[in-house]
N, C-alpha and C positions, 0 to 999 in steps of 0.2 A: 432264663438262666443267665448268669452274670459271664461276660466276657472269656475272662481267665477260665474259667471252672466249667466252659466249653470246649475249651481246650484240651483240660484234663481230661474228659470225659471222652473226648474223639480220642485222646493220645489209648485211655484203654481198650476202648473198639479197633485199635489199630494192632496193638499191640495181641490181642486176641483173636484177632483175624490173621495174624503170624505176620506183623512188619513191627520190629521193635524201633527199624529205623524213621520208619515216618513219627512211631508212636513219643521219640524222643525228641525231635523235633516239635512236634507239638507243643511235648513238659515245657522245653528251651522260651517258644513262644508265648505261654503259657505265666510262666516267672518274669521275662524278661522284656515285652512287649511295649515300644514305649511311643511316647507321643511325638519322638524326635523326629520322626518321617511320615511325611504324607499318607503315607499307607498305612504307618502304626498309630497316627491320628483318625483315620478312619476305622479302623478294626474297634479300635477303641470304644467310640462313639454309635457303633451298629446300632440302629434303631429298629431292628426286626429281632425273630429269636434265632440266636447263633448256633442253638442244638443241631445235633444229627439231624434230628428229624423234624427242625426247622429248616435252617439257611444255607444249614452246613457251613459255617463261615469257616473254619477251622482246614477242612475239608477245599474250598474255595483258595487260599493260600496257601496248600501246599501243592493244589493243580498248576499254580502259575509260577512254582517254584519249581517245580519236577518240568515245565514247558521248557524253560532254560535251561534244564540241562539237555532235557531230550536234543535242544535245539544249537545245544554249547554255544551259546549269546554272553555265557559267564562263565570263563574257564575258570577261578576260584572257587564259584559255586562248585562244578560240576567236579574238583576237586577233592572237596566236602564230600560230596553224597558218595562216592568212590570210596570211600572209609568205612562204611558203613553204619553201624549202629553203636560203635565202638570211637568213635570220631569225639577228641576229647570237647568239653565244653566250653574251655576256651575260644575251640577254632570253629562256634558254631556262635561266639560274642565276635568274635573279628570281623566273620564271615558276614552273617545273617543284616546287621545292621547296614553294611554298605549295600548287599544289593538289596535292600529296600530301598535305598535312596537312588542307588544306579539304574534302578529299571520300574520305578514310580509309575509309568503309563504302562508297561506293560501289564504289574501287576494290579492295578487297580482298573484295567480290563476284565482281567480274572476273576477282581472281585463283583463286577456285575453281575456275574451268572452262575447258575447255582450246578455242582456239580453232575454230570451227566456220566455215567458207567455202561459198559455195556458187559457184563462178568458173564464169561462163557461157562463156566464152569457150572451155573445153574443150568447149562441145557442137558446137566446130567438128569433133572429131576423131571425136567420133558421129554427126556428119550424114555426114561422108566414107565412112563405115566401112557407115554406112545405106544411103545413095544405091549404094553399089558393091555390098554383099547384093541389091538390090532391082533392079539391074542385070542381076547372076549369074542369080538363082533366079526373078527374076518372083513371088514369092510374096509375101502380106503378113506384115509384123512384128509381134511382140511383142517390148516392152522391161521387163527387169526389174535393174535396176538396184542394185546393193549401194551402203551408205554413198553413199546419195541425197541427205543432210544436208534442204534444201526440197525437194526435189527439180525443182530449175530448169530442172535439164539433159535431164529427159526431153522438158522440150518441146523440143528440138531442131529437131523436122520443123514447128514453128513457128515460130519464130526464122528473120530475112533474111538469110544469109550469101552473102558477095558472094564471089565464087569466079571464076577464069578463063570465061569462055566461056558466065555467067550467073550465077545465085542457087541455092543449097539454100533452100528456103521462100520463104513469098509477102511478095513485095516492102511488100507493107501491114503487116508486121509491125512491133508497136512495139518489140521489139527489132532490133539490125542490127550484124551484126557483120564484119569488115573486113581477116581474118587476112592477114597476106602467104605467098601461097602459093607454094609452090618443089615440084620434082618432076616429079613425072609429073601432066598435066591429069584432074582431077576427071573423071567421070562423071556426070552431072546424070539422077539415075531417079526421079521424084517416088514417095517408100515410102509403101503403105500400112499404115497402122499398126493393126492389129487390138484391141492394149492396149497398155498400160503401164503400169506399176508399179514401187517402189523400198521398199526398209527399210534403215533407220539405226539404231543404237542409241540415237541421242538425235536422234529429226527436229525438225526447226524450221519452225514454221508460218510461209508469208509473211504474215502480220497479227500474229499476239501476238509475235513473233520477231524481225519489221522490224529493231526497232532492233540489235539481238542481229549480223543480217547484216549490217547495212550498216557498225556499228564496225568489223567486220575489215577493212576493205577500206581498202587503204592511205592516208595523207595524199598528198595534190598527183595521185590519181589523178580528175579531175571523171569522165570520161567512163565509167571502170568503176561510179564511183557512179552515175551516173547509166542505166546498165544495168543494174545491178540491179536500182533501184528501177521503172525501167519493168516487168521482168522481176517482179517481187515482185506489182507491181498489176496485169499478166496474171493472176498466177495465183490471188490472192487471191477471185474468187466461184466459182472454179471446185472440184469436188470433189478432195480431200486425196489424191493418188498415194503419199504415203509413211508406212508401217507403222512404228510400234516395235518392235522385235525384232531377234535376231542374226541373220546372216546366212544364215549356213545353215541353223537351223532353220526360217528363212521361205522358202529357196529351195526346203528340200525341200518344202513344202506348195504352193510356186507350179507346179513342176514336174508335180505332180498336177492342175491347176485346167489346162493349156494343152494344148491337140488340136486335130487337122486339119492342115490343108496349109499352114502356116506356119512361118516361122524365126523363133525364139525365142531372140534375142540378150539374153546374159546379158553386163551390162556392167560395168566400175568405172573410176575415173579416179581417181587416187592417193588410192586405199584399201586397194590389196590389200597394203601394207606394216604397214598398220596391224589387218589383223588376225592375231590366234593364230594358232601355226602347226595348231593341233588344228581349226579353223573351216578356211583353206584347204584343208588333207586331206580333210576333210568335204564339201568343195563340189568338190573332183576327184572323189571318191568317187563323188559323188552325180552327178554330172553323167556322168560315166564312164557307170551303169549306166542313165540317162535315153537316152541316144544308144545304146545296145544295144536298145533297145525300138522298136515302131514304129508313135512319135509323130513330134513334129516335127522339124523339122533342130533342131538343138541347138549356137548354139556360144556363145563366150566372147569377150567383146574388154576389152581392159585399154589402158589408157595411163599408167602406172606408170613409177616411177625405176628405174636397173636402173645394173648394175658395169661398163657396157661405157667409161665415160669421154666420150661423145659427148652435146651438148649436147641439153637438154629433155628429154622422155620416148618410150619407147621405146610404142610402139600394136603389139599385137599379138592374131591371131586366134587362138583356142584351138580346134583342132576333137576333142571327144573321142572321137567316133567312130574317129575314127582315131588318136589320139594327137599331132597335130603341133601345133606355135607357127608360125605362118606370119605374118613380117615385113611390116607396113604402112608403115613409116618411123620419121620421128621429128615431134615437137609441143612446143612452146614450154609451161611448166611450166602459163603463164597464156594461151593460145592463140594468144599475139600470131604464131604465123610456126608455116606446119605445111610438112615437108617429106615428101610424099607418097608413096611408094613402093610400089604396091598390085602384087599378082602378075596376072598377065595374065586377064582377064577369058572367057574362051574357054579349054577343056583344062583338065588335068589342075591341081590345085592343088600347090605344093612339099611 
């Protein structure tokens, strides 16, 4: 995909996702991008693919632009972004151009690394997916989570999600999250959760990391910023859930560490696009001959992009016992609206 027309393309996933501010920023960089500064001579020149669901380059410069503000290293900038999405285009030619050139290292740091998120708001689609296991089976949980990033999202059965007909977790939590739900009514089974655990290949500590998380997270969103950071200062005195390592080499050694009368929900949330295709084969593989053994139930849930054309991501349960994908619905990319669809709680499963 060519440069500019990367731009455009993140500026509409942004603006879709409900930030018209990042998403015009993007347009700005997008038209105006030039070869005058070290950094717009590199963006330029990208020799990798700049997409979404390449390099995210687009995505990559505006983490290291939202870091300055967080961090007010550019009170012009932060200026700027304070205007919102409404911020005429002028003062985004004044602006944009010098701190390219005023903070050169900073942000061609930024563009090293490829954007890392940690969106709480997907742990609506794990607490639904929880509560409905912990329904079915009566049994307590184990979570082991692939590309965990902080892993924010295992605390799920901590987090206040307000839901039809009550909460998933305890109302005193300092997170609270507010999805609009559509579908079939929730199931409210308070899960107990026996462990959990996640491995990333590049985890990110809520303390040395902080700032690292909170740049991604779009302009003109307060309230996602502001879940995080509640979310980051949970988790910060508490012991580190997520491992360095690839996926499957870490799920086959977790797989050996879990026994007894538990369901051992192996989870991801738009990651399983991003790994090799030799790592997923490994983790069917391996999971395949876990569920022939007799350990615990064994299964898989994903909320991942898929080719079907229908909006958000597609939640589905993997059982490898048996080989099937049994349909939960569909989820908003960023949690905001989940549309429920669980198979019937009683009998046989599809």
């Amino acid at each position: 995909m060519d440069i500019r027309a990367s731009f455009l393309a993140q500026a509409d996933h942004c603006a879709a996702l409900g930030s018209e501010q990042t998403a015009r920023y993007c347009r700005y960089f997008a038209q105006h991008l030039s070869d005058d500064s070290a950094v717009g001579r590199r963006i330029l020149t990208w020799p990798g693919d700049p997409s979404s669901g390449g390099d995210a380059l687009a995505l990559r410069l505006m983490g290291g632009l939202h870091a300055l503000v967080l961090t007010g290293a550019d009170p012009e900038l932060s200026d700027l972004w304070a205007q919102g999405h409404d911020v005429p285009e002028a003062a985004m030619a004044r602006v944009f151009p010098e701190v390219l050139a005023r903070h050169e290292a900073h942000l061609q740091a930024w563009l090293n690394s490829p954007p890392q998120t940690n969106e709480l708001r997907r742990s609506v689609a794990l607490a639904a997916v929880g509560h409905w296991l912990t329904a079915r089976y009566g049994r307590p949980l184990v979570l082991s989570e692939l590309g965990a990033s902080a892993g924010l999202n295992l605390y799920w059965p901590d987090w206040c999600i307000e839901v039809p007909g009550g909460t998933f977790g305890p109302a005193t939590s300092p997170v609270r999250l507010t999805p609009e739900w559509r579908g079939a009514a929730p199931v409210i089974a308070r899960p107990d959760i026996a462990d959990r655990a996640g491995v990333d290949l590049n985890p990110l500590h809520p303390v040395t990391d902080r700032l690292r998380l909170l740049s991604y997270i779009w302009a003109g969103q307060p309230d996602r910023l502001a879940r995080t950071q509640a979310a980051l200062s949970y988790a910060a005195p508490r012991p580190r859930l997520v491992e360095q390592g690839d996926a499957a080499d870490w799920l086959e050694r977790r797989l050996g560490q879990v026994h007894g009368g538990v369901i051992h929900l192996v989870c991801h949330t738009i990651a399983w696009q991003y790994f090799p295709d030799t790592t997923r084969a490994k983790i069917d593989g391996l999971m395949r001959r876990a569920a022939g053994s007799a350990g615990p139930r064994l299964l898989r849930f994903g909320m991942e992009r898929d080719d079907s054309g229908a909006s958000g991501a597609a939640m589905t349960l993997y059982d490898p016992a048996e080989g099937r994908e049994i349909p939960f619905g569909r989820v908003d990319f960023h949690g905001r609206w989940i549309d429920w669809q669980p198979p019937a709680l009683q009998g046989d499963l599809p």
